[in-house]
PATI-617005 format. One line per field, with one value per residue (C-alpha): residue number from 1; y, x, z; chain; residue in one letter. Coordinates in steps of 0.001 Angstrom, whole numbers, m for minus. Example, Ala and Ser with C-alpha at 12.3 -4.5 7.8 and 13.67 -1.06 7.14 Angstrom:
REM residues 2
fido	c(1 2)
v	c(m4500 m1060)
u	c(12300 13670)
w	c(7800 7140)
vovo	c(A A)
lummi	c(a s)
This chain:
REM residues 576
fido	c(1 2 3 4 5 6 7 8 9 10 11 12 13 14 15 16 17 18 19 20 21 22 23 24 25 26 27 28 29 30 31 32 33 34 35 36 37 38 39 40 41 42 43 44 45 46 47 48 49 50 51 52 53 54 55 56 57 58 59 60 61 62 63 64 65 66 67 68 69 70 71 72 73 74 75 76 77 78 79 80 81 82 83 84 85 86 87 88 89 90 91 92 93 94 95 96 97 98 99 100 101 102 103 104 105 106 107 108 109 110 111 112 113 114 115 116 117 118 119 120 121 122 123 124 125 126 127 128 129 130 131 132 133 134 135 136 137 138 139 140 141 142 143 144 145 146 147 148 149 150 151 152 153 154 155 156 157 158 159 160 161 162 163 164 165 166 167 168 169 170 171 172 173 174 175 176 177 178 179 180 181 182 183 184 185 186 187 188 189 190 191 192 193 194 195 196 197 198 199 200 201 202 203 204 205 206 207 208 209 210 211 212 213 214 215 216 217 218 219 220 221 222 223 224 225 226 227 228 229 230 231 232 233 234 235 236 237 238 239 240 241 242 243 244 245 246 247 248 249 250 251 252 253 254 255 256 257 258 259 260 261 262 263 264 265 266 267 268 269 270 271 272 273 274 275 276 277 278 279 280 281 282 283 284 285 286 287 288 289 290 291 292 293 294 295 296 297 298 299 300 301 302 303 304 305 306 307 308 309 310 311 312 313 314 315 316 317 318 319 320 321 322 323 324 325 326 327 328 329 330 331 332 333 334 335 336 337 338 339 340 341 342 343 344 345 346 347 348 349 350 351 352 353 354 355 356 357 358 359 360 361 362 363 364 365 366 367 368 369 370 371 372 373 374 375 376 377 378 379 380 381 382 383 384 385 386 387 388 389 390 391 392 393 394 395 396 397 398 399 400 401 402 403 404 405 406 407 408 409 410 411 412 413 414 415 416 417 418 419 420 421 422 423 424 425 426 427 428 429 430 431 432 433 434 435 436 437 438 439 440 441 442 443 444 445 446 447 448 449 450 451 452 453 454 455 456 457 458 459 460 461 462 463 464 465 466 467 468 469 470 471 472 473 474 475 476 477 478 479 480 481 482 483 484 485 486 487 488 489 490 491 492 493 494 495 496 497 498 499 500 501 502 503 504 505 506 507 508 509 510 511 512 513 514 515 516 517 518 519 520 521 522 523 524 525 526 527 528 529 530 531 532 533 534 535 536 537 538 539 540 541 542 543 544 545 546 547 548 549 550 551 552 553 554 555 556 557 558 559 560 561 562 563 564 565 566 567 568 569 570 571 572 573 574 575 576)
v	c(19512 21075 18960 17876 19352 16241 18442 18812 15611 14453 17046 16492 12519 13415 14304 11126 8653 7728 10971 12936 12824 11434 14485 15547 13044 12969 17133 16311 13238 15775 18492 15764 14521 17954 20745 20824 25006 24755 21780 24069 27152 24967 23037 25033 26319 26452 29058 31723 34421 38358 41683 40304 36688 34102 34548 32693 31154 28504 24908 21549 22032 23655 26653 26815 27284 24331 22235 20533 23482 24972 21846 22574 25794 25116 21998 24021 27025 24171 23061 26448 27612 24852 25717 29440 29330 25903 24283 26511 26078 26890 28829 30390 32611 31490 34046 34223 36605 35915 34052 30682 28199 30464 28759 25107 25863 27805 24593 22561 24695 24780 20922 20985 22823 21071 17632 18956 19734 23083 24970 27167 29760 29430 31911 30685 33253 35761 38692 41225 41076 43836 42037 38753 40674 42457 38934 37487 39697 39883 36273 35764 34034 33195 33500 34408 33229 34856 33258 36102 37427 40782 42614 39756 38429 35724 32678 33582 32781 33533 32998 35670 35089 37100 36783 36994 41017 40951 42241 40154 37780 40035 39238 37359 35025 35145 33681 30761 29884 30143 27173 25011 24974 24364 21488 19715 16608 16633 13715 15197 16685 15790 17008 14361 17059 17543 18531 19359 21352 23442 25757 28612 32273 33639 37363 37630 39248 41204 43659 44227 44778 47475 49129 49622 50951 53628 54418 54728 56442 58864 62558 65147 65592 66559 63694 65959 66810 62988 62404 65308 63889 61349 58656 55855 52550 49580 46429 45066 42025 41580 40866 44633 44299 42503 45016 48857 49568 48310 50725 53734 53327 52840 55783 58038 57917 56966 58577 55690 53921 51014 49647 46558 45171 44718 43977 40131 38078 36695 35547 35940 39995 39777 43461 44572 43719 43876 44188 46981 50327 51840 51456 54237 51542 49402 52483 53091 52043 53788 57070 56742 56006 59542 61833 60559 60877 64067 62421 63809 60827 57624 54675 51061 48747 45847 42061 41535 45024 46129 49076 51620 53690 57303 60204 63411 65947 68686 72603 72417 69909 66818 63365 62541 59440 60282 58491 56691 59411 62160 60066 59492 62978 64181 61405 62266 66054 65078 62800 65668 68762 66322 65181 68921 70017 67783 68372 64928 65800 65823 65037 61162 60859 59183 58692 56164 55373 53339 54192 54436 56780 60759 62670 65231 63086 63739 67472 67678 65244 67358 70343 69525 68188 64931 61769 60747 56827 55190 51531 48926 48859 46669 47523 44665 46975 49790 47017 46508 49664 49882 46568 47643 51273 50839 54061 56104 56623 55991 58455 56861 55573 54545 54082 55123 51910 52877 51371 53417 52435 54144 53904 50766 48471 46952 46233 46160 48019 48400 50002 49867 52410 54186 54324 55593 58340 59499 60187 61774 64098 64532 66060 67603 69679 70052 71410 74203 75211 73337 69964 67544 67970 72090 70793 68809 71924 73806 71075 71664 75388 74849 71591 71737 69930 67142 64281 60719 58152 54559 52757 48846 46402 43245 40185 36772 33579 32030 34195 37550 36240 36485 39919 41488 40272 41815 44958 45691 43872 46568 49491 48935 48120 51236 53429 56337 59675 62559 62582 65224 67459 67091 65064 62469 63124 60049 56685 54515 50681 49029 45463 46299 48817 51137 55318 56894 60392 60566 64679 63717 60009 59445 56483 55861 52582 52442 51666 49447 45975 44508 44578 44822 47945 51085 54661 57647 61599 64234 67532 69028 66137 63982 60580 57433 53941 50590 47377 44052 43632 40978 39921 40271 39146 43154 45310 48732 52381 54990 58364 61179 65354 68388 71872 75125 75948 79700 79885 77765 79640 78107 74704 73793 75059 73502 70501 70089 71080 67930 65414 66781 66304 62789 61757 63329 60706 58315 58357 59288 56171 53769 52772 52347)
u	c(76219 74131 72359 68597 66877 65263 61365 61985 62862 59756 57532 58990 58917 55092 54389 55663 52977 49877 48237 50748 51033 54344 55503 55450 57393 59802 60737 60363 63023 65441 64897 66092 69004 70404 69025 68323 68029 65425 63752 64632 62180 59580 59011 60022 55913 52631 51786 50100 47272 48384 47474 45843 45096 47749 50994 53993 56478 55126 56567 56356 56052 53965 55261 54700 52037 50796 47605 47972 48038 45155 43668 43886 42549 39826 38688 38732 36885 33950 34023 33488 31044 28780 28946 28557 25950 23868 20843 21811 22813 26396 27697 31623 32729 36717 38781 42084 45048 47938 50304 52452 49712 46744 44035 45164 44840 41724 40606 41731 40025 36837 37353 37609 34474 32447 33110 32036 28624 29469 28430 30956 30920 34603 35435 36446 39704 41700 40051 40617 40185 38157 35382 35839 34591 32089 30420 30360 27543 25944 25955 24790 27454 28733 32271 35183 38384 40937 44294 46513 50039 49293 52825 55458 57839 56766 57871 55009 51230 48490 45136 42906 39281 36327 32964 29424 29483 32300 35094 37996 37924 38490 37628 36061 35632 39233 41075 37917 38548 42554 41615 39758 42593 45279 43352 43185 45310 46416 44456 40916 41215 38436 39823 36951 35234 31679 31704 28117 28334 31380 29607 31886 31467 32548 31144 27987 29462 31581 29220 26949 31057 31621 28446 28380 32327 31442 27963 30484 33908 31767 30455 29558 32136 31382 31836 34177 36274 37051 38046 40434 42334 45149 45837 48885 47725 49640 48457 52303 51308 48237 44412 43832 43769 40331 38382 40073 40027 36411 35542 37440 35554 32143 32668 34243 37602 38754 42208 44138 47028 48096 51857 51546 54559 52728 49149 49261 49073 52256 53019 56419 56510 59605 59763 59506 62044 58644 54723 55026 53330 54381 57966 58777 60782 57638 56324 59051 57510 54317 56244 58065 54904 53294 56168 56535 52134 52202 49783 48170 48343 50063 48046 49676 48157 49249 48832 45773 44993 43488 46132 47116 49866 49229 51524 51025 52799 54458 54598 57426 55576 57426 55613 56117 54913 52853 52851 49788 48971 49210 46800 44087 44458 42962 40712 39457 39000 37478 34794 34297 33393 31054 29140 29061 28338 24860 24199 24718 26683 24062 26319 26299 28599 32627 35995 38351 42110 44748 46961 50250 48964 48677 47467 46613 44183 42085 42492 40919 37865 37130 37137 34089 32236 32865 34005 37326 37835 41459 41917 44558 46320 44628 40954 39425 39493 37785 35297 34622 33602 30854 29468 29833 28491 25073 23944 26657 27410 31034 32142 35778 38668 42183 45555 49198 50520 48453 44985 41823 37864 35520 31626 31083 29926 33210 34327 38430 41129 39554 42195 39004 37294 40124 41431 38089 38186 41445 41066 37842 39870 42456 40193 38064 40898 42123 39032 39319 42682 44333 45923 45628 49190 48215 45372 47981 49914 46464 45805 49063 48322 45169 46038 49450 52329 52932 55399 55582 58471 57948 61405 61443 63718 63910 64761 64006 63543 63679 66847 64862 61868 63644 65602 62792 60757 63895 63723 60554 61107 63789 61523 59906 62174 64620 62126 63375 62928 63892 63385 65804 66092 62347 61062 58720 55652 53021 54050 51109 51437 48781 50104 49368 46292 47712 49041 51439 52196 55614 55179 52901 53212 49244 47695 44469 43360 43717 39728 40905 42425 45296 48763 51815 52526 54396 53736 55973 54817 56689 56270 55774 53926 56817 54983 57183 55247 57248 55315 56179 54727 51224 52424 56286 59485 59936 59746 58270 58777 56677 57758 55785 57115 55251 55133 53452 53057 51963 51937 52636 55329 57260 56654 59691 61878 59586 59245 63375 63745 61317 62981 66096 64558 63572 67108 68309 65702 66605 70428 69876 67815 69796 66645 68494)
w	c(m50545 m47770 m45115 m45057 m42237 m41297 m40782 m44362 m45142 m43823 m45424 m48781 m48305 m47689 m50973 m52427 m51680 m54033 m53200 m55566 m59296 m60626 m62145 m58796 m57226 m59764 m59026 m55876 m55820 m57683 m55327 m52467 m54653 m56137 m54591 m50767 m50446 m53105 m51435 m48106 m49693 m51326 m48037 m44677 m44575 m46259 m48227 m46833 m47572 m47620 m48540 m51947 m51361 m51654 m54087 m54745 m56545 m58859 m58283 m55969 m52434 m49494 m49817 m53521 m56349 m57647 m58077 m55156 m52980 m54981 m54292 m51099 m50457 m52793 m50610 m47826 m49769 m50446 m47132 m45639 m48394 m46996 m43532 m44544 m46567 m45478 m47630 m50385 m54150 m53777 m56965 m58163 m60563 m61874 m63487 m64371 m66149 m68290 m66304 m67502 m66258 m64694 m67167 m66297 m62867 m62943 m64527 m61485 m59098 m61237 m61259 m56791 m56297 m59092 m57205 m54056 m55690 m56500 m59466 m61484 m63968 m65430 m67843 m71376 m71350 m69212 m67654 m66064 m62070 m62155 m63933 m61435 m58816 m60782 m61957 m58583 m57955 m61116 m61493 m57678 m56497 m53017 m53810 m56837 m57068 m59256 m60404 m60916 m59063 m60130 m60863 m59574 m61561 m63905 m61761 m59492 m59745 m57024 m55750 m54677 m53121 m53174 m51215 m51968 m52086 m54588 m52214 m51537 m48108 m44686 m40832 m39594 m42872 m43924 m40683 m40831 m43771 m43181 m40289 m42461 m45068 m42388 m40558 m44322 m45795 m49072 m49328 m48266 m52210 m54447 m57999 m59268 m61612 m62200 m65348 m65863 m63131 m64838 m67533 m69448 m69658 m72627 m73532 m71893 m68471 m70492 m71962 m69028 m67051 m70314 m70028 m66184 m66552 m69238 m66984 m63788 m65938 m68444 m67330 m69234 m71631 m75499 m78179 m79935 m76349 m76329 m79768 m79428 m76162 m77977 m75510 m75784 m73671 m72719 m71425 m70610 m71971 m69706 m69465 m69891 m73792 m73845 m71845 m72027 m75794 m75842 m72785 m74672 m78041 m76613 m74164 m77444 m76967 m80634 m81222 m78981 m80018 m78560 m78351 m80439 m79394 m75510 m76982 m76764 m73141 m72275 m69090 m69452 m70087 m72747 m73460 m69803 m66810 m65010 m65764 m62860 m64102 m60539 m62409 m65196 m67350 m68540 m70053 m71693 m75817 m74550 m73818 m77113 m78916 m76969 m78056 m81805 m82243 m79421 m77298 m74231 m72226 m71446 m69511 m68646 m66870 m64844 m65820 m63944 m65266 m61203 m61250 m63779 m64071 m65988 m67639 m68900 m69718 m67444 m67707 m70132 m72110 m71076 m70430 m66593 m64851 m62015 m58839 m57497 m54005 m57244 m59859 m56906 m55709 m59560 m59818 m56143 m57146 m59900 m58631 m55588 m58401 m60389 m57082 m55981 m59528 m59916 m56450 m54626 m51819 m48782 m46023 m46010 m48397 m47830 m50118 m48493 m48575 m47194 m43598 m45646 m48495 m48805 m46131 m48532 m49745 m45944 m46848 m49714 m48959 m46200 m48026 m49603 m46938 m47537 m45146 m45135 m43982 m43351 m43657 m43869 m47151 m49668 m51542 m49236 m46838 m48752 m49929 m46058 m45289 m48404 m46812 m43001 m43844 m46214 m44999 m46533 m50617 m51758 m54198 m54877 m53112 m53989 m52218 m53304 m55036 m58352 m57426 m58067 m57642 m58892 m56607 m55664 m59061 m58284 m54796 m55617 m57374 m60957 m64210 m66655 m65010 m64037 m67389 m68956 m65336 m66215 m69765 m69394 m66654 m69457 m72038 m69963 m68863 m71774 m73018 m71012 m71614 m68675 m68094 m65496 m64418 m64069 m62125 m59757 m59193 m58416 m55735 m54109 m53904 m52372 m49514 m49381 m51335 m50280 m51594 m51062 m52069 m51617 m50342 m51110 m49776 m51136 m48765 m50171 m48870 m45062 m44054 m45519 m43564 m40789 m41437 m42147 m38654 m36989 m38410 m37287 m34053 m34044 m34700 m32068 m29317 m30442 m31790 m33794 m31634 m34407 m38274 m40313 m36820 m35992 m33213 m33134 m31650 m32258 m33208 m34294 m33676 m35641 m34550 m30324 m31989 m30196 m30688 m28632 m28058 m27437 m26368 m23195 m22873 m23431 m25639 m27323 m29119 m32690 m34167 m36974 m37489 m36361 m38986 m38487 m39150 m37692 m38302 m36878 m37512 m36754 m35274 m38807 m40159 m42241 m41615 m42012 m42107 m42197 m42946 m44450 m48287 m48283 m51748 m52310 m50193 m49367 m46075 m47736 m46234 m47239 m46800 m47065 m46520 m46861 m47041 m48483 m51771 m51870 m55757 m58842 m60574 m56784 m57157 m58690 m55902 m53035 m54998 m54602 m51260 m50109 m52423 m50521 m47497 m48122 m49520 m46048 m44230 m46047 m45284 m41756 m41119 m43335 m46184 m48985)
vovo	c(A A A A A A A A A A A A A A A A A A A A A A A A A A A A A A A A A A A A A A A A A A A A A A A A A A A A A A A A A A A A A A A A A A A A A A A A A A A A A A A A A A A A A A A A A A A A A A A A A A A A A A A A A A A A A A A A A A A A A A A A A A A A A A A A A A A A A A A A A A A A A A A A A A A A A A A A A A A A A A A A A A A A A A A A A A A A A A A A A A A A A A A A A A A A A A A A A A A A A A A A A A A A A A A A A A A A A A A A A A A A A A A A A A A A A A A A A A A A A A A A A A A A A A A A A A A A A A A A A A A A A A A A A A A A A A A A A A A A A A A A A A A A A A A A A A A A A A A A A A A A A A A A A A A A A A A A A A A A A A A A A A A A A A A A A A A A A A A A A A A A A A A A A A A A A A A A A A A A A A A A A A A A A A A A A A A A A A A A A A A A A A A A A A A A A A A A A A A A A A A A A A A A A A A A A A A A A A A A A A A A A A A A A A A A A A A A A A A A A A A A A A A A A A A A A A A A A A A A A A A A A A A A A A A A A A A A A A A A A A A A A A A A A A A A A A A A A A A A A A A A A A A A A A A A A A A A A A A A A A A A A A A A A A A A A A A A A A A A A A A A A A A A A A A A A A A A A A A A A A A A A A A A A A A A A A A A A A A A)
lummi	c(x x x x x x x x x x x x x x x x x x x x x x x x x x x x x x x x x x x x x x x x x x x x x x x x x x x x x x x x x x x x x x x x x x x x x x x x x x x x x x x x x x x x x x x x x x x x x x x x x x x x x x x x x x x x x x x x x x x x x x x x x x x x x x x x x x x x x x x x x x x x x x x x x x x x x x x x x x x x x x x x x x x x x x x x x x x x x x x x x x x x x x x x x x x x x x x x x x x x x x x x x x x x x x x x x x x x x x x x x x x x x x x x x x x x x x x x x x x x x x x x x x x x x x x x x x x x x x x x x x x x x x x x x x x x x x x x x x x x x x x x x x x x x x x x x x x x x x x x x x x x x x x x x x x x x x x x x x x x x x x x x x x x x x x x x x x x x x x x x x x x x x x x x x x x x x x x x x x x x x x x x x x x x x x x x x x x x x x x x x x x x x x x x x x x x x x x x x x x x x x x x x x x x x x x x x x x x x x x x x x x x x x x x x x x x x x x x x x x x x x x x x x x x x x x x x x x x x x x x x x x x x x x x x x x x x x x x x x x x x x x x x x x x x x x x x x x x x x x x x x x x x x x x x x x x x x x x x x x x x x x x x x x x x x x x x x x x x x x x x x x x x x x x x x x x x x x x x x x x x x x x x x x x x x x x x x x x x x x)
């Protein structure tokens, strides 16, 4: 049996004084007797905060999910809120999704802040995230917290946190409140509830959330349009089922069906490998369901239902998932002719997305006289620059791993109103003899074609820690200098902020956070960004090609030569 580090050792041994429950101790003691590489994982560091708040394999341990780490950050969360916000009456909104134990510990954070005096509106049932942030501000809170881990597997749980504007936590507030957590003990806890000061939400916030989804998803389409569009939705077992069909019907989208067999919440996904709508396999029933009724569209959502993956159907009439840079482009085009249509666009007006998404998304923005902004990946980011930039009127913004927002009602990733936006882009289209897939193609014709394949590699635990620092570590100390026979002319360095052209040897500061992230473009603008994944044990590559597309009937053919052209990148720089 494999040695005890002794640092361990004395971690673990931590947790098995009075502070701890004896549950705890007792998987703890087991760990120590049976299994030191688990005890190894659970213990070698303390969880940490990412791209989306703090996720992670559910179990005892630092580096773990469990109500003592909760505990933890939610201490630390009160303690902060006090300092943040002094002499004033403190209030949370809880939320949580379908995961194995997400409402017991929503109840143990609700129970934290309550005994520090705080009070807490705790929702009776899952939500959607969406609607967390959304009742942070209508309910006039200082902060949200969400217990959700999105699309991971089902041994994983998380804990996302949202300030007073309903965005999720970002600089300076987020590395504070990362300090007070650290300089905590375990035994600095108060789970001592309040229960008077604990009071449960059960529909109220969710029909003010419906209304202001249809007011922010609906245009101008006929009644009759949107009972003619036949639409197959998913909810992969998630928190999506008690908020999207009730959106569709009140905004007069009737003729859904639903895949019963994914309607109810189950944390443990049983018909899908996983709840991941980026992945054409959990739509699998839904795209059986579209092709035996003929339906238009296909929407899944993920478990926390912030993301939603969409097909439709091709030229020759087959159902195709599209990817998330193709989904935002419509929805972006979309947004752009209705603003220019009623006569909103007056120059003060900006659509955002993320550093390792489409470039074609700057293109078309642009085209209609509209801002483009570039942030870090994650929709905290996008929520930052509503809040730094009051002046200016977000239209929509979304980023390529199937997240969409729709103005600024909600300040993260939001499927509800992205579901109700895509359908009404469906019929609409189809009203007029077109399709949104036609209206793709159109795009490409008119900003150039460009594709994008995401490349993840999976590397779990301390020793894919590790590879994973070295790979990057790598990138940059043996940086690549061609791409498929074209050289690389700017390499962007977001974790030094700074952008080198490799052509003339001249820099310039990079005006936006620090992350460690690289991004290579070539001299005919294939971009290549590496970066380690917030949320999952993965480094990600994201490769993106393009080209011209003179005509339609020519897609096809371009369309092969760049997947060619990335499965040439992708052997020439060894990703998989």
């Amino acid at each position: 049996m494999a040695t005890i580090k002794p640092e361990i050792l004395q971690k673990a041994e931590s947790w098995l004084t009075d502070i701890f429950d004896e549950k705890t101790k007792s998987e703890i003691k087991k760990l120590i007797d049976e299994n030191p590489k688990e005890l190894e994982e659970s213990f070698y560091k303390n969880a940490e905060f990412g791209t989306g708040g703090m996720r992670g394999v559910m179990g005892v341990g630092t580096n773990r999910i469990n109500k003592y780490t909760l505990g933890k950050n939610t201490q630390g969360l009160s303690d902060y809120l006090k300092r943040s916000f002094p002499g004033k009456n403190l209030k949370v909104a809880i939320a949580y999704d379908c995961r194995n134990n997400s409402q017991q510990l929503a109840k143990v954070v609700a129970d934290v802040f309550s005994a520090n005096g705080i009070k807490v509106f705790l929702f009776s049932e899952l939500r959607p995230t969406p609607e967390l942030s959304f009742a942070v501000k209508h309910l006039d809170c200082q902060c949200g917290i969400v217990l959700t881990a999105s699309h991971n597997p089902p041994e994983y749980n998380g804990y996302k946190v949202y300030w007073e504007d309903g965005g999720q936590l970002v600089p300076p507030q987020d590395a504070e409140l990362i300090e007070t957590i650290n300089n905590l003990e375990y035994s600095a806890i108060n789970f001592d509830a309040n229960e008077e000061l604990i009071e449960q939400i059960d529909t109220e916030v969710d029909k003010v959330f419906a209304e202001r989804s249809v007011e922010n998803g609906s245009f101008d389409t006929s009644a009759s349009t949107r009972k003619n569009l036949k639409i197959v939705f998913t909810s992969l077992h998630g928190t999506s089922i008690t908020m999207v069909p009730e959106v569709l019907e009140k905004a007069g989208f009737i003729n859904v069906h639903i895949v019963e067999e994914q309607r109810k919440p189950n944390g443990n996904f049983p018909t899908v490998e996983s709840p991941n709508p980026e992945e054409p396999e959990a739509l699998k029933m839904a795209l059986q369901i579209a092709d035996k009724e003929n339906a238009d569209i296909v929407i899944g959502t993920d478990p926390d239902c912030d993301r939603l993956g969409v097909a439709v159907r091709d030229l020759n009439g087959e159902m195709i998932l599209l990817n998330g840079n193709q989904t935002m482009l419509v929805m972006t085009w979309f947004l752009l002719e209705e603003w220019k249509r009623q006569g909103k666009i007056k120059g003060k007006e900006f659509v955002a997305s993320t550093i390792v998404s489409t470039p074609m998304l700057k293109n078309l923005t642009e085209a209609y006289g509209v801002r483009y902004m570039e942030v870090l990946t994650g929709f905290k980011w996008i929520a930052k620059l509503i809040k730094d930039h009051p002046e200016l009127d977000f239209i929509g913004g979304g980023e390529e791993s199937f997240g969409y927002m729709v103005g600024d009602f909600v300040r993260d990733k939001d499927a509800v109103t992205a579901t109700l936006l895509a359908c009404e882009i469906a019929a609409s289209l189809k009203d007029k003899g077109s399709s949104l897939y036609k209206q793709l193609l159109q795009l490409y014709t008119e900003y150039g074609l460009y594709k994008e394949e995401l490349i993840s590699l999976v590397k779990k635990g301390i020793e894919g820690e590790k590879e994973i620092k070295q790979m990057l570590i790598d990138l940059r100390e043996d940086p690549w200098e061609e791409i498929d026979g074209e050289k690389v002319v700017l390499v962007e360095d977001y974790k030094s902020s700074v952008a080198r052209n490799v052509q003339d040897h001249t820099e310039h500061v990079l005006d936006i956070p620090k992350s460690n992230v690289l991004i290579y473009y070539t001299e005919n603008g294939t971009k290549i960004a590496a970066r380690p994944s917030g949320t999952e044990p993965k480094i990600k590559f994201y490769i993106s090609v393009n080209t011209e597309l003179d005509s339609v009937e020519n897609f096809e053919q371009k369309d092969q030569e760049l997947s060619d052209k990335i499965a040439r990148i992708r052997e020439e720089l060894q990703l998989g």
